[in-house]
C-alpha positions in Angstrom: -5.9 -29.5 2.7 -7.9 -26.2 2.6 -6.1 -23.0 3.6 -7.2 -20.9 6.0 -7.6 -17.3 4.6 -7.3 -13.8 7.4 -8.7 -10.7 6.1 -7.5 -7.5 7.2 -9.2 -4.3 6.9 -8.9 -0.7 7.6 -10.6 2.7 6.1 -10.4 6.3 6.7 -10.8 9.4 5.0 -8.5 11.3 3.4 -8.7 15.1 2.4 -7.6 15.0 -1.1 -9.4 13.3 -4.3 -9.5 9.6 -5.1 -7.8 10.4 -8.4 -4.9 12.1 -6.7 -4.8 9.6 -3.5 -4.3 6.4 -6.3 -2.0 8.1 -8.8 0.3 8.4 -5.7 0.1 4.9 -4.1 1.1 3.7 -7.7 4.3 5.2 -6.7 7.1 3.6 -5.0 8.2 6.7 -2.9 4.8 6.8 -1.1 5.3 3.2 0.1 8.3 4.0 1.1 7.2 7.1 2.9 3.7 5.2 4.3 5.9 2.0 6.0 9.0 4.0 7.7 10.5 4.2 10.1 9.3 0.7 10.9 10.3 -0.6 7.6 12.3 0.3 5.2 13.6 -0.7 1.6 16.7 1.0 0.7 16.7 -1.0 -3.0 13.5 -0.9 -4.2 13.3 -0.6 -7.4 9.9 -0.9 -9.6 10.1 -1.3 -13.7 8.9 1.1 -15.7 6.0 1.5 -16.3 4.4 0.4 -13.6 1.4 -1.6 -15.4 -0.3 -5.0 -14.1 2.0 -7.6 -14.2 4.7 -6.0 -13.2 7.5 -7.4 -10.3 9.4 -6.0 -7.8 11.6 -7.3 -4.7 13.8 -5.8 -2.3 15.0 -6.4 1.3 13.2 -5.1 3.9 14.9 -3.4 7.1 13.4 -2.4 11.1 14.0 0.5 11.5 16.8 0.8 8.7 18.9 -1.3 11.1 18.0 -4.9 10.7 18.0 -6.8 8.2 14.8 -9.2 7.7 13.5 -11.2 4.7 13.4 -10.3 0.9 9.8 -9.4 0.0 8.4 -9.6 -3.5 5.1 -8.0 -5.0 3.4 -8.5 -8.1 1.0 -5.7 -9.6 -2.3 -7.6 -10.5 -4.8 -4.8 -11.2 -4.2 -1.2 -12.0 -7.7 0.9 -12.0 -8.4 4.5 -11.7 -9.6 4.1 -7.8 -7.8 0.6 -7.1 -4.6 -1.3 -6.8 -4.7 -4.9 -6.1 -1.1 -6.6 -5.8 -0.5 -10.3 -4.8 2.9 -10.5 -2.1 5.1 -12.6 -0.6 7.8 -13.6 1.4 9.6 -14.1 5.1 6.8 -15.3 6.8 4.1 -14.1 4.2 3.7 -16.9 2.4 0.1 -15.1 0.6 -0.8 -11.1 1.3 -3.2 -10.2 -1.6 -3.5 -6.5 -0.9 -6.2 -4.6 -2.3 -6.3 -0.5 -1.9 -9.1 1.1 -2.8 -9.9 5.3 -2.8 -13.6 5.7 -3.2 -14.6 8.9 -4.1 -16.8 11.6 -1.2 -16.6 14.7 -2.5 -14.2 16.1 -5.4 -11.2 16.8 -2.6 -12.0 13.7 -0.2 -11.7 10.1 -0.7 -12.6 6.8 1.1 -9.4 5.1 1.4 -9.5 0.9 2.1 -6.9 -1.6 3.1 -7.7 -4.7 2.7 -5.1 -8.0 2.8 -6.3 -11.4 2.5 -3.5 -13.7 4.0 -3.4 -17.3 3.6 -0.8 -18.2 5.9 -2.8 -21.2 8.6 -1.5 -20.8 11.6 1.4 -18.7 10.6 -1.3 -15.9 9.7 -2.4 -15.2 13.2 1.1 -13.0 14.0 1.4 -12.0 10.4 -2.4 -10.5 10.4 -1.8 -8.8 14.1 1.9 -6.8 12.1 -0.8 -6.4 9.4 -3.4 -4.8 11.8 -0.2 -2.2 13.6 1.1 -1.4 9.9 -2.0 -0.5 8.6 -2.9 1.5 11.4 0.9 3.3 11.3 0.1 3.4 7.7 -3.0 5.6 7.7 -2.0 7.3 10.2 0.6 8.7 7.9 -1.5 8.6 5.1 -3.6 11.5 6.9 -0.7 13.3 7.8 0.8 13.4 4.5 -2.8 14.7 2.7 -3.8 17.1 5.3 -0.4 18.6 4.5 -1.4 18.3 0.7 -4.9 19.5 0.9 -3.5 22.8 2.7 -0.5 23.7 0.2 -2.1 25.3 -2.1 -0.8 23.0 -4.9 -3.4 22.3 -7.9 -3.5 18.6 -7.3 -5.8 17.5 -9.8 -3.8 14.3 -11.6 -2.7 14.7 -15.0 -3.8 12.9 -18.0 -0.7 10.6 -17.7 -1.0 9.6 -13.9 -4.4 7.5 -15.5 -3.8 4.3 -16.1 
């Protein structure tokens, strides 16, 4: 039986560089930060370093209230403008998510959702909640680097936030 893969994507600009943009999605604070106060995972913990192949799994909440299912991600690919993971669980049974930050100027980048969910019939809802959190997500992507980009703060990345 062939599985019917949903892709989701979403882009929009953000004000700092693509360098600085990826070395903070590679943390797990700006996930954190990105997803509330729709979701929220109060036990997430990622190993050390975080370098393809590396797990993580936690229980996510609504709204830090409800409890839903335990969801699990698996870093895949680690580049200097990309992050592609492979996820799972509840009612994700496949969620490969690839974010990309494409350089437009030294303090703007391209940033790009992009899921492919191979979920059959179950992937219609799961790729409408994927459509609303990206959209949330973004929106607080913006937020958060418009409020970088006007700090002041030298935000070049370090040698050591390379991978």
């Amino acid at each position: 039986m062939i599985e019917r893969v949903t892709k989701v994507t979403l882009t929009t600009e953000l004000p700092i560089g693509a360098e600085v943009a990826c070395a903070l999605a590679r943390t797990p604070e700006l996930f954190l930060h990105l997803v509330a106060p729709i979701l929220t995972a109060p036990h997430l913990r990622f190993p050390q370093p975080v370098v393809p192949g590396v797990e993580a799994s936690a229980r996510l909440w609504w709204f830090g209230a409800l409890p839903t299912w335990r969801h699990h991600l698996r870093l895949v690919r680690l580049e200097p403008h990309s992050i592609y993971t492979n996820e799972w669980g509840g009612p994700v049974r496949t969620w490969n998510h690839l974010l990309t930050f494409e350089p437009i100027g030294e303090s703007r980048c391209r940033y790009t959702d992009e899921i492919e969910l191979g979920d059959g019939p179950r992937g219609i809802p799961v790729a409408l909640f994927a459509r609303l959190m990206f959209r949330h997500r973004h929106r607080r992507w913006r937020k958060l680097a418009t409020l970088l980009a006007n700090s002041g703060l030298d935000l070049r990345p370090s040698p050591t936030d390379r991978p």
